[in-house]
VMD Tcl script that builds the backbone (N, CA, C; Angstrom):
set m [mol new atoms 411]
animate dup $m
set s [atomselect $m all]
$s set {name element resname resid chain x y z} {
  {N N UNK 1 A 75.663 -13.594 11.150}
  {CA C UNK 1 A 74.786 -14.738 11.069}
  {C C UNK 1 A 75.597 -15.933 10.584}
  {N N UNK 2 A 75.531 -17.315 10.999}
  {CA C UNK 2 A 76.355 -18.290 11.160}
  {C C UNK 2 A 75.703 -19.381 9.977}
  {N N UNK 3 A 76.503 -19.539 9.279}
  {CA C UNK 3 A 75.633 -20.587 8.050}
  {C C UNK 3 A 76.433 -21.712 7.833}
  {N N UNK 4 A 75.601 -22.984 7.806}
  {CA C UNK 4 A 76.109 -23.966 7.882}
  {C C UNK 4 A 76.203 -24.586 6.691}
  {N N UNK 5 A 77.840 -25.194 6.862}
  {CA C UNK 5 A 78.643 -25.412 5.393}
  {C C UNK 5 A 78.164 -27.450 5.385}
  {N N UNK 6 A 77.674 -27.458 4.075}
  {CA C UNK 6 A 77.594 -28.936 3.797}
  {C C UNK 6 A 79.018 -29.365 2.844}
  {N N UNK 7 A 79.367 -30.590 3.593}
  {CA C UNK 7 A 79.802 -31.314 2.223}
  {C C UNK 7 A 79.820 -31.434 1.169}
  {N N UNK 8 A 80.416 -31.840 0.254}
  {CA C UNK 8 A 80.152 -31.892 -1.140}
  {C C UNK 8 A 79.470 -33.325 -0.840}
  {N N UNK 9 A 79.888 -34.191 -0.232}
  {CA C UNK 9 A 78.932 -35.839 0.055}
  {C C UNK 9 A 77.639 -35.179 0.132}
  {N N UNK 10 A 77.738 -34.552 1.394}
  {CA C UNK 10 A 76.248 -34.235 1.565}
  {C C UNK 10 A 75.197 -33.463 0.762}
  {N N UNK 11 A 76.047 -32.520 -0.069}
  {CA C UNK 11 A 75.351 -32.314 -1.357}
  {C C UNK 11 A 74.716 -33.536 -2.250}
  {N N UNK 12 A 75.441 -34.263 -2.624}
  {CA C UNK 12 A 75.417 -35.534 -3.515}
  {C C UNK 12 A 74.639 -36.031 -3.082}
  {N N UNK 13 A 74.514 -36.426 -1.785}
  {CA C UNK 13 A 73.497 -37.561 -1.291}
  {C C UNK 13 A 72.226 -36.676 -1.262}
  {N N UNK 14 A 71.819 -35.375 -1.384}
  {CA C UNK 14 A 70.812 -34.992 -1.441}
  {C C UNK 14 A 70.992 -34.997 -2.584}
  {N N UNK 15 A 71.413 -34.617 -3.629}
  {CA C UNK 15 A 70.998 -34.548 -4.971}
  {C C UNK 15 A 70.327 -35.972 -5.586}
  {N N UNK 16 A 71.054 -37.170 -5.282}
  {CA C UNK 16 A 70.922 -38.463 -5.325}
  {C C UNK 16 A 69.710 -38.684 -4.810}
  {N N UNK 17 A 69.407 -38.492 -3.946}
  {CA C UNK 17 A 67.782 -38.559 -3.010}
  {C C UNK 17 A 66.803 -37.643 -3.878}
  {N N UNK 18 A 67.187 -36.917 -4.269}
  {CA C UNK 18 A 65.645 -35.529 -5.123}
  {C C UNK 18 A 65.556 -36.439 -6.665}
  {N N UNK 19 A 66.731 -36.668 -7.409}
  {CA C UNK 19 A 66.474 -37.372 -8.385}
  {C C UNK 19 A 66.063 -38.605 -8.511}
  {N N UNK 20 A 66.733 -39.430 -7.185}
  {CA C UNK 20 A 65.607 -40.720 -7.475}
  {C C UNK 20 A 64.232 -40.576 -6.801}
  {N N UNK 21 A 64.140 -39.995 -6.535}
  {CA C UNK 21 A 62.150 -39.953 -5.689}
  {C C UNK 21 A 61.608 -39.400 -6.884}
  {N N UNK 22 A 62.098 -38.328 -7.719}
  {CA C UNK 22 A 61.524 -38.266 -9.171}
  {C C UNK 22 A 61.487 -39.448 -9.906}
  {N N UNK 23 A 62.408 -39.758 -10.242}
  {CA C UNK 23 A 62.689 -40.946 -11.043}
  {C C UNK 23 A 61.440 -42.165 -10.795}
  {N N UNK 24 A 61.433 -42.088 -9.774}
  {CA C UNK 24 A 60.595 -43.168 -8.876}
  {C C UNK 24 A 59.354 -42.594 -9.443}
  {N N UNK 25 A 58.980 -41.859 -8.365}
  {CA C UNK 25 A 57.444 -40.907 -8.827}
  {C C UNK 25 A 56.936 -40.713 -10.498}
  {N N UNK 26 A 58.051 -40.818 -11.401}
  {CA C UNK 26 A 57.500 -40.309 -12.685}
  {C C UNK 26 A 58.077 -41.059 -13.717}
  {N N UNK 27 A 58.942 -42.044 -13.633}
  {CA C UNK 27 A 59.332 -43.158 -14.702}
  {C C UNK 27 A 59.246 -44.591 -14.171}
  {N N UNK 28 A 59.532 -44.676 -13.057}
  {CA C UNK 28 A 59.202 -46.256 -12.953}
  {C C UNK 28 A 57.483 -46.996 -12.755}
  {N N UNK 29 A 57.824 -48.105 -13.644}
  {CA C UNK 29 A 56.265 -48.255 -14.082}
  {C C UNK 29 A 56.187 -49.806 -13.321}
  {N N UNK 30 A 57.103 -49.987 -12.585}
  {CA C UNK 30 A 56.087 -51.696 -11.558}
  {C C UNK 30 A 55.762 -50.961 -10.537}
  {N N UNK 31 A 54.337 -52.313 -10.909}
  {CA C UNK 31 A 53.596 -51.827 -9.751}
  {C C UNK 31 A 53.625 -52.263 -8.571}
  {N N UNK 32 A 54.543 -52.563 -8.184}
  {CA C UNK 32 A 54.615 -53.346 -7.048}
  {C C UNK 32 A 55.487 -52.090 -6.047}
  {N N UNK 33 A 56.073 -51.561 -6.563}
  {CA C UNK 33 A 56.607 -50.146 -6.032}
  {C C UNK 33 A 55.874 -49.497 -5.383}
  {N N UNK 34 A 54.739 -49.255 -6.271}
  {CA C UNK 34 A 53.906 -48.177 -5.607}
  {C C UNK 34 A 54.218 -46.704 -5.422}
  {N N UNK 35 A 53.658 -46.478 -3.875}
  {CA C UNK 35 A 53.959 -44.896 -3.459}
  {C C UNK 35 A 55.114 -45.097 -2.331}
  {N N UNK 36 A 56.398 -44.847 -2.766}
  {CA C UNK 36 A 57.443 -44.781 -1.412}
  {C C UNK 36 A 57.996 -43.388 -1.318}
  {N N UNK 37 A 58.466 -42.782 0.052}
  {CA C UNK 37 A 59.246 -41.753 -0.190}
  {C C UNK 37 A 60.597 -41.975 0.475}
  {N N UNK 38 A 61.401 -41.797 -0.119}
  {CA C UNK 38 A 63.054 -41.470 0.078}
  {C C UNK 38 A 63.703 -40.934 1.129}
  {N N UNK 39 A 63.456 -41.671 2.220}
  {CA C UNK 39 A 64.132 -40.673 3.682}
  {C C UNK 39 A 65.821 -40.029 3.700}
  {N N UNK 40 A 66.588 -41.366 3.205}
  {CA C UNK 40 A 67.739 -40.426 3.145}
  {C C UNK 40 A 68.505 -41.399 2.194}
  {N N UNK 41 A 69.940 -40.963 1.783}
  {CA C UNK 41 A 71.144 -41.613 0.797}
  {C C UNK 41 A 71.836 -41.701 1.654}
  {N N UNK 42 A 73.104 -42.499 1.422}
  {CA C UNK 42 A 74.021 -42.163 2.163}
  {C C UNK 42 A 74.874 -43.117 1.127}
  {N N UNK 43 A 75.953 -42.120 0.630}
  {CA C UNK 43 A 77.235 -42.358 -0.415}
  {C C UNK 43 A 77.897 -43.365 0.427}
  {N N UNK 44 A 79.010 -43.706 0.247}
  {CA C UNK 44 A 79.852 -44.582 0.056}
  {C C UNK 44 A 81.057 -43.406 0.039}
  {N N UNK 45 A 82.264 -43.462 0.613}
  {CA C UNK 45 A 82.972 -42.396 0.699}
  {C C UNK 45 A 83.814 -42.227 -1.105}
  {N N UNK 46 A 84.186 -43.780 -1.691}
  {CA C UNK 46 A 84.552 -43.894 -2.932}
  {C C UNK 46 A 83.253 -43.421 -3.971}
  {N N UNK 47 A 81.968 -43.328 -3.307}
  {CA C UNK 47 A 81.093 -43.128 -4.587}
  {C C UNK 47 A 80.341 -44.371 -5.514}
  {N N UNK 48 A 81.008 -45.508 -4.755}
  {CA C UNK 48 A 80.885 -46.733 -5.572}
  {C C UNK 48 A 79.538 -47.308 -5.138}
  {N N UNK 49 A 79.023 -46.942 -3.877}
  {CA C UNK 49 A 78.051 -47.822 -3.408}
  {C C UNK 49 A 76.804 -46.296 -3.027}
  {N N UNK 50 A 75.529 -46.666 -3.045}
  {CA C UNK 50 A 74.645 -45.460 -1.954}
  {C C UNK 50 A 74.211 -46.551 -1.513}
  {N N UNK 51 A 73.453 -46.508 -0.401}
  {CA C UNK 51 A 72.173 -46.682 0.283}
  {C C UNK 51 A 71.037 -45.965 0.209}
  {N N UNK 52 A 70.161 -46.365 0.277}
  {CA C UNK 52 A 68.735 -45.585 -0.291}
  {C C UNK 52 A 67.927 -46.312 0.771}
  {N N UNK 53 A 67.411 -45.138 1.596}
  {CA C UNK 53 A 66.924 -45.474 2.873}
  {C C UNK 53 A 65.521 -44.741 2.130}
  {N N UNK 54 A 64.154 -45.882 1.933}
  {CA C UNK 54 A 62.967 -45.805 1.953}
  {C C UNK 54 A 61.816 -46.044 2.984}
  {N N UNK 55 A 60.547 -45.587 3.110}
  {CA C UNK 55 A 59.115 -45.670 3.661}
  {C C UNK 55 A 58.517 -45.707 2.756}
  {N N UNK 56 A 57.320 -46.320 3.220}
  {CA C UNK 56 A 55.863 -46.481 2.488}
  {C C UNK 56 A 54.434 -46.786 3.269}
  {N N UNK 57 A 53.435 -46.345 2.988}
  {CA C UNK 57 A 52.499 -46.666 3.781}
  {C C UNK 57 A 51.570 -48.072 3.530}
  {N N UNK 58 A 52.647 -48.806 3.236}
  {CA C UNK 58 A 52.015 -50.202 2.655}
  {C C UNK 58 A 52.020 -51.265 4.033}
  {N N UNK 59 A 51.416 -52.213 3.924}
  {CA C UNK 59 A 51.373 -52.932 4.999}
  {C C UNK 59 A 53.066 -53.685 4.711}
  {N N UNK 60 A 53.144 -54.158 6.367}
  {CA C UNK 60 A 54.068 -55.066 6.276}
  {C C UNK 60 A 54.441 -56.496 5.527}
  {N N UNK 61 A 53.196 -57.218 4.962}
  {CA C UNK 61 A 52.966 -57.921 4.436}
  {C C UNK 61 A 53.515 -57.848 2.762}
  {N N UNK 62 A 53.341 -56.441 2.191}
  {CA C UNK 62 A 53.649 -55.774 1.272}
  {C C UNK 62 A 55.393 -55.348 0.885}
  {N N UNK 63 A 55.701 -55.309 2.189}
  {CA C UNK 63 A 56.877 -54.698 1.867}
  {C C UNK 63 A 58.334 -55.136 1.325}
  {N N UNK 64 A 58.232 -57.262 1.390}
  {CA C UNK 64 A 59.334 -57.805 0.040}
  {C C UNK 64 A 58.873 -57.668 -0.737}
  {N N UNK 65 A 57.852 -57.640 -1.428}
  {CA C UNK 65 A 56.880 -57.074 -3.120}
  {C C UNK 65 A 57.893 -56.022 -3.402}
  {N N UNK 66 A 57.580 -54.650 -2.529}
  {CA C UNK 66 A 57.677 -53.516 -3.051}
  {C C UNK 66 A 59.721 -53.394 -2.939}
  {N N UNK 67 A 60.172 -54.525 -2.291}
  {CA C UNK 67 A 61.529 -54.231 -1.971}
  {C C UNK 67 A 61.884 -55.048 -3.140}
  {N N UNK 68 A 61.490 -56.153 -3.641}
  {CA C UNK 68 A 62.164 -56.508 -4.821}
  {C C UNK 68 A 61.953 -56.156 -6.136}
  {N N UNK 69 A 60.903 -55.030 -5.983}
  {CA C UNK 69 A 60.286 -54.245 -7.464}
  {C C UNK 69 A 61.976 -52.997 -7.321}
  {N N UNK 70 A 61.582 -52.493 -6.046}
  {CA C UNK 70 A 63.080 -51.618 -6.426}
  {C C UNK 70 A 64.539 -52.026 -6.896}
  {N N UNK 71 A 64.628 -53.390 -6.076}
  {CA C UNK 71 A 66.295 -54.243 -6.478}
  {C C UNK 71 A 65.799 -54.435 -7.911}
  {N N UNK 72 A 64.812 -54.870 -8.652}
  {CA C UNK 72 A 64.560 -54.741 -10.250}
  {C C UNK 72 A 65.050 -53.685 -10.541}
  {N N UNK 73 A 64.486 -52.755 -10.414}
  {CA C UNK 73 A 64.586 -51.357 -10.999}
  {C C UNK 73 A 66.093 -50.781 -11.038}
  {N N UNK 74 A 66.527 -51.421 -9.752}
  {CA C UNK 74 A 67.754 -50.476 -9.578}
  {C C UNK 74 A 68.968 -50.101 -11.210}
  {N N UNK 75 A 69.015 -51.137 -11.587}
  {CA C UNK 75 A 70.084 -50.903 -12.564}
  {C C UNK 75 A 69.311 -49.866 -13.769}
  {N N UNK 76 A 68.041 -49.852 -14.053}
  {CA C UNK 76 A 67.378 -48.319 -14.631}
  {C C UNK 76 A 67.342 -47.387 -14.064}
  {N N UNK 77 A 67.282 -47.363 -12.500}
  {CA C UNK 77 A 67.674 -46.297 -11.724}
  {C C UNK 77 A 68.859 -45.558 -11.993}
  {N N UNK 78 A 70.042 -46.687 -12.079}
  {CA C UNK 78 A 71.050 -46.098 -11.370}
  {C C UNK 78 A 71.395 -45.482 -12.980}
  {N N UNK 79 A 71.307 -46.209 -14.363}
  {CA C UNK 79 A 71.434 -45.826 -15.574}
  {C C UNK 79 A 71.056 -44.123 -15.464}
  {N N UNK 80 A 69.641 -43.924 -15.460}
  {CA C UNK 80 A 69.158 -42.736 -15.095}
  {C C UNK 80 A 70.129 -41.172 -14.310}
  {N N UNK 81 A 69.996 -42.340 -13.322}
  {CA C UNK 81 A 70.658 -41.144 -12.308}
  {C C UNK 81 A 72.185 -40.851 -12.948}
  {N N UNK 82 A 72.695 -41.747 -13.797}
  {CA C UNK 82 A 74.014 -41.228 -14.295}
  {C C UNK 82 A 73.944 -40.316 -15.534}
  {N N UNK 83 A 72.837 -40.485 -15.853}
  {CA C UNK 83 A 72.500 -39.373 -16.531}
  {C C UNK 83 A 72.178 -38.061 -16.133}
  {N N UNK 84 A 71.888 -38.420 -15.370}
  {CA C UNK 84 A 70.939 -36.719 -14.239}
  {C C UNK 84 A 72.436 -36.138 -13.247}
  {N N UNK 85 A 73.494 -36.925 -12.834}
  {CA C UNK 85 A 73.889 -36.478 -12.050}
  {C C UNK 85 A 75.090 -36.970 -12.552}
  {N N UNK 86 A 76.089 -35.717 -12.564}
  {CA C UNK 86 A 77.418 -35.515 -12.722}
  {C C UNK 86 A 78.617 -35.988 -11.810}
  {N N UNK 87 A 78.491 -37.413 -11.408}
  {CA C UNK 87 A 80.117 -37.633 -10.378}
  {C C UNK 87 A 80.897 -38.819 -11.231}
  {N N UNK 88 A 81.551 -38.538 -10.578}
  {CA C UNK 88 A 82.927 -39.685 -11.422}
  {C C UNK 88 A 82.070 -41.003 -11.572}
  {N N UNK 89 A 82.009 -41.492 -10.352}
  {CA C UNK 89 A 81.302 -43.223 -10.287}
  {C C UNK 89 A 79.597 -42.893 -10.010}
  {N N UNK 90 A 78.716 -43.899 -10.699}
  {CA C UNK 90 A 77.356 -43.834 -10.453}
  {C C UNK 90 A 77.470 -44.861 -9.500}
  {N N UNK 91 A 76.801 -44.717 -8.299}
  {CA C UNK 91 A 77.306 -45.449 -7.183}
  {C C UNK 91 A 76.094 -46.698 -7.960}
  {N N UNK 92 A 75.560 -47.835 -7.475}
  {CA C UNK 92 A 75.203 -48.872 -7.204}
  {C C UNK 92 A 74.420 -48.861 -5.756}
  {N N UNK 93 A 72.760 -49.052 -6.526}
  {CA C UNK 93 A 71.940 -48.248 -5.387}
  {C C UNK 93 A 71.684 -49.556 -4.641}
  {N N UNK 94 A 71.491 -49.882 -2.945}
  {CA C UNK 94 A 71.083 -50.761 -2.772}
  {C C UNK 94 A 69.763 -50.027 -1.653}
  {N N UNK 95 A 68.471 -50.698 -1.678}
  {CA C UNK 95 A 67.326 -49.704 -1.273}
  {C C UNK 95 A 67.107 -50.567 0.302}
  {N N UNK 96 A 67.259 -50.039 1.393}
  {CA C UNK 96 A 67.013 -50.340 2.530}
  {C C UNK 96 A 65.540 -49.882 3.181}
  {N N UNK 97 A 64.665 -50.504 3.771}
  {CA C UNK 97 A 63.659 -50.435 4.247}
  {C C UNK 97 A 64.201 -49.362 5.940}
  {N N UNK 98 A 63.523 -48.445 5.702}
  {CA C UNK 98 A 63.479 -47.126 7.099}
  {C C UNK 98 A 61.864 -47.148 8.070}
  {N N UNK 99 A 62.762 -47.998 8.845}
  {CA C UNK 99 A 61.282 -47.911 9.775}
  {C C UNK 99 A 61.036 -46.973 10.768}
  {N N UNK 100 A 62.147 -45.531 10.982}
  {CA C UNK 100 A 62.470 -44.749 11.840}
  {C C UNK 100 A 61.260 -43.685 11.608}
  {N N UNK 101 A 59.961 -43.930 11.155}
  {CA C UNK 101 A 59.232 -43.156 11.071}
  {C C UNK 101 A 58.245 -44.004 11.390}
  {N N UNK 102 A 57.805 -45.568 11.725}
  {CA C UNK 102 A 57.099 -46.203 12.476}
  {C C UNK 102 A 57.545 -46.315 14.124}
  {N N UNK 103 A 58.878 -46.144 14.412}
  {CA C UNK 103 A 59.450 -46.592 15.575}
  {C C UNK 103 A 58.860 -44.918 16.337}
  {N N UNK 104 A 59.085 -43.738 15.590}
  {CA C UNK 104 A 58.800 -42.725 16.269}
  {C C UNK 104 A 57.071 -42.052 16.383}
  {N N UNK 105 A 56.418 -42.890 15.405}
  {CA C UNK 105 A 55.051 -42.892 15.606}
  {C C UNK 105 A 54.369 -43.576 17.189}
  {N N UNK 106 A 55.191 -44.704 17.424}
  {CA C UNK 106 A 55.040 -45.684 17.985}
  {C C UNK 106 A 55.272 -45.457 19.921}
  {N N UNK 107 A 56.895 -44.244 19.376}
  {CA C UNK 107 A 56.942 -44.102 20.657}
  {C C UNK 107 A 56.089 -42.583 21.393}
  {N N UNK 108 A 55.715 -42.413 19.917}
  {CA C UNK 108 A 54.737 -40.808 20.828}
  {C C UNK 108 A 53.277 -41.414 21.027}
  {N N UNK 109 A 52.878 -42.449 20.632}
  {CA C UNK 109 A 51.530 -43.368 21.581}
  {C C UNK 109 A 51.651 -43.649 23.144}
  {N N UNK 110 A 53.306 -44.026 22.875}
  {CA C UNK 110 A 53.765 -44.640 24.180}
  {C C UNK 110 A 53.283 -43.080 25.323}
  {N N UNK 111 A 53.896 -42.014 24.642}
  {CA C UNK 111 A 54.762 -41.115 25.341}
  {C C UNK 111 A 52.570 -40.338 25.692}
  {N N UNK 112 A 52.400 -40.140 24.708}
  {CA C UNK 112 A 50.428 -39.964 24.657}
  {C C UNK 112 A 49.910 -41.029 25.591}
  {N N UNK 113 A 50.150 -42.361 25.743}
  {CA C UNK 113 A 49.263 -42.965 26.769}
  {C C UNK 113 A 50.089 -42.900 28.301}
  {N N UNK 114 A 51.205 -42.435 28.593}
  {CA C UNK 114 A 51.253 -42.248 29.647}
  {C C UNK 114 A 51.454 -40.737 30.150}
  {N N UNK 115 A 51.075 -39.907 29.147}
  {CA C UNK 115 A 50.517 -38.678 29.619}
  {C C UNK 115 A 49.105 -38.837 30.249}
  {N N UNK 116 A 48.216 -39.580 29.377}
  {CA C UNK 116 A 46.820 -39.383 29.376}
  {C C UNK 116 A 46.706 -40.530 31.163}
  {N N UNK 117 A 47.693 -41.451 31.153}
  {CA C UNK 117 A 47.757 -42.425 32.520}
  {C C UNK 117 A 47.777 -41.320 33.525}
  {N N UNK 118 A 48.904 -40.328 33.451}
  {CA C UNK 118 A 49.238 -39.163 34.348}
  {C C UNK 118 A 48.152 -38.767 34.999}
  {N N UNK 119 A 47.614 -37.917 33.789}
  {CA C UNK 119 A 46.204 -37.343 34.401}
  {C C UNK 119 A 45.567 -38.003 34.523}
  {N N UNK 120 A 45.051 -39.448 34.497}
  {CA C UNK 120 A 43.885 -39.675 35.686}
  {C C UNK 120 A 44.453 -39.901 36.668}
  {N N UNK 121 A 45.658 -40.199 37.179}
  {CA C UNK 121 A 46.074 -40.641 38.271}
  {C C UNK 121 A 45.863 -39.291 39.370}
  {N N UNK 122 A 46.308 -38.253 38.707}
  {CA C UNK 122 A 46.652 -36.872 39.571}
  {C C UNK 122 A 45.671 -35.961 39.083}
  {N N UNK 123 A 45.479 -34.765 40.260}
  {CA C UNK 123 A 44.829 -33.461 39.746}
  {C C UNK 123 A 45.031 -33.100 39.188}
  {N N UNK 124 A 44.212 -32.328 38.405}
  {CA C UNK 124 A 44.893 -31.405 37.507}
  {C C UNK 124 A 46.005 -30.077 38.090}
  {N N UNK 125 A 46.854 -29.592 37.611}
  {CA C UNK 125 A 47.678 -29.067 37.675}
  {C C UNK 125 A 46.994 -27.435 37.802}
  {N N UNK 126 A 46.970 -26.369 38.904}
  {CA C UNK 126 A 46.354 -25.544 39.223}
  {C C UNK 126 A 45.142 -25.360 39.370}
  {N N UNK 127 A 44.616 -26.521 39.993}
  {CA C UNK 127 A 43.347 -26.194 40.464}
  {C C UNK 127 A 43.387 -25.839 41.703}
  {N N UNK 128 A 42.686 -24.880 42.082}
  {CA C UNK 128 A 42.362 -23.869 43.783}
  {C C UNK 128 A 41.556 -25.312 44.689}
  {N N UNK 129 A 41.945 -25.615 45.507}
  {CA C UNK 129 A 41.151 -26.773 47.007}
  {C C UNK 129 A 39.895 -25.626 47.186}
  {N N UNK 130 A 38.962 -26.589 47.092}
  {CA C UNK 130 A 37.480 -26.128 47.147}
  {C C UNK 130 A 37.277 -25.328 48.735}
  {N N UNK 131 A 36.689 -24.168 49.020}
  {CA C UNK 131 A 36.395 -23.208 49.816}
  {C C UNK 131 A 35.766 -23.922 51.081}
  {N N UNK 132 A 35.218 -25.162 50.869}
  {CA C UNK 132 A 34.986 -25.659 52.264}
  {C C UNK 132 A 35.564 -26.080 52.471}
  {N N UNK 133 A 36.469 -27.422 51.831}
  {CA C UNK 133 A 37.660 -28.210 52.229}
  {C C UNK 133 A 38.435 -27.599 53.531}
  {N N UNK 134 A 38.929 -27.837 54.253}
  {CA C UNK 134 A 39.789 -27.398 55.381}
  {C C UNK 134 A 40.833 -27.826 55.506}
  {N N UNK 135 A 41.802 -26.538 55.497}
  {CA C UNK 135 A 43.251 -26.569 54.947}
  {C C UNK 135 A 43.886 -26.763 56.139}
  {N N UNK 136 A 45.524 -27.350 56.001}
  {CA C UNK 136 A 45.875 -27.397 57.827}
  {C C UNK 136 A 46.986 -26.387 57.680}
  {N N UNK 137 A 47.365 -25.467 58.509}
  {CA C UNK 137 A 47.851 -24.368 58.541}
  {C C UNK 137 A 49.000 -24.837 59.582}
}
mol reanalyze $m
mol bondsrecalc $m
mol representation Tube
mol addrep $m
C-alpha cells in the first residue's frame, strides 16, 4: 500500500492553518471578523512570510470590514502562533480573500442549468418509441 509523504512545509502550513482557525474561532474578539474559515497557508520557503487564504459567508459589501479586522489582529495572531508553533521564524501572516469556493459554486449552476437546458431540448435518454409510431426499417 502506497502512502503519501508530505513535506515538512506542508506539515507547517497545515499546522499554521489548524492553529490559526482556533485562534480565530476562540481568542479573537473584533467583531468585524466574524465567522471565517481558513482554506489554506502557504509558507514562504524562508518561513518569513505565510499567506492565509480565507472564506466567509458574509456579503461582499462586508468583506474590507472583515479584511481589515484580520490585518489588526495579525500581529496577536502571529504573537500567538509563535507560541503554539515551534519553527525558527514566525512567519508574518498576510490574510488573502479565497473566492475559489464562490467561483466553483457558480460554475456548478452554470454546469446545473445547462444540464436542465439539455433535457428539455432532447428525450429522455431510454425511452422505447410508442407502439403505434411507425418505425422505418
Amino acid at each position: 500500500m502506497a502512502t503519501k509523504s508530505f513535506s515538512r512545509k506542508d506539515r507547517v502550513n497545515e499546522q499554521i492553518r489548524r492553529e490559526l482557525a482556533e485562534l480565530i474561532r476562540t481568542e479573537l474578539k473584533d467583531p468585524r471578523v466574524g465567522m471565517v474559515s481558513l482554506t489554506d497557508v502557504e509558507v514562504t520557503p524562508d518561513y518569513a512570510h505565510a499567506r492565509v487564504f480565507f472564506t466567509t459567508l458574509a456579503t461582499a459589501e462586508q468583506l474590507p470590514e472583515i479584511q481589515k479586522g484580520l490585518v489588526k489582529a495579525s500581529g496577536f495572531l502571529r504573537r500567538e502562533l509563535g507560541r503554539r508553533v515551534r519553527i525558527h521564524t514566525t512567519p508574518q501572516l498576510h490574510f488573502i480573500y479565497d473566492n475559489s469556493i464562490e467561483h466553483g459554486t457558480s460554475l456548478s449552476r452554470l454546469i446545473d442549468e445547462a444540464a436542465a437546458a439539455s433535457r428539455q431540448t432532447s428525450p429522455e435518454a431510454g425511452e422505447a418509441p410508442d407502439a403505434d409510431t411507425p418505425t422505418e426499417s
